[in-house]
N, C-alpha and C positions, 0 to 999 in steps of 0.2 A: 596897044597892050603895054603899060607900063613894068620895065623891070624891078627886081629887089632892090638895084643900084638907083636906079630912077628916083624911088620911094625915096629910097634912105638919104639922097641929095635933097628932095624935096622937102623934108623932112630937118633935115641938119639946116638947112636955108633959111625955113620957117621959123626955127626955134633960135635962132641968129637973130632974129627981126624982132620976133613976137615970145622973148623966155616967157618959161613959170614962172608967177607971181604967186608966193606964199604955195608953191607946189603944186597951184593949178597950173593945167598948161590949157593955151590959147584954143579955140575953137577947131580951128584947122590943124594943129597938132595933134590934137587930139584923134579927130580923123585918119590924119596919117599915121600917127604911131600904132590904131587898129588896123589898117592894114600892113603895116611892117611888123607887127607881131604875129600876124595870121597866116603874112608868108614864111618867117621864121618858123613858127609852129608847124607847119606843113610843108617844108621845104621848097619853097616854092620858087622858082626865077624869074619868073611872070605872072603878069595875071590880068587876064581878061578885063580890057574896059569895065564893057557891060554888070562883072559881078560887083562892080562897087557900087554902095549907094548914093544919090545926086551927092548929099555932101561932099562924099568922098573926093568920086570924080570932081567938084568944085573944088576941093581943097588943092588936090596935087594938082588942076591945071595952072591953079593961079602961080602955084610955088614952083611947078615947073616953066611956063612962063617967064617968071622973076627972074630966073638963073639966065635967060638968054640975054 
């Protein structure tokens, strides 16, 4: 169950690696930044594996990975 801290590492890590180009941002950022707005949006400190979508879950494993 990834936390909001998790995300937002995973996230800050990603976008280190892979910035916006011309203000897109990279596939997997993009991923993440839906769920770190969704848990901002709903105050959330977790959130369940299971409700993210495969991308999702594929995006924060790699980038939480990366961080180890």
């Amino acid at each position: 169950m990834p936390t909001f801290d998790e995300i937002k590492k995973a996230l800050n890590t990603c976008m280190v690696a892979e910035p916006a180009v011309d203000f897109v941002l990279s596939k997997d950022a993009n991923q993440l930044c839906t769920v770190f707005a969704e848990m901002m949006h709903f105050k959330q400190t977790e959130r369940p594996l299971g409700t993210l979508s495969d991308k999702q879950v594929i995006a924060y494993q790699r980038w939480r990975d990366s961080m180890k």
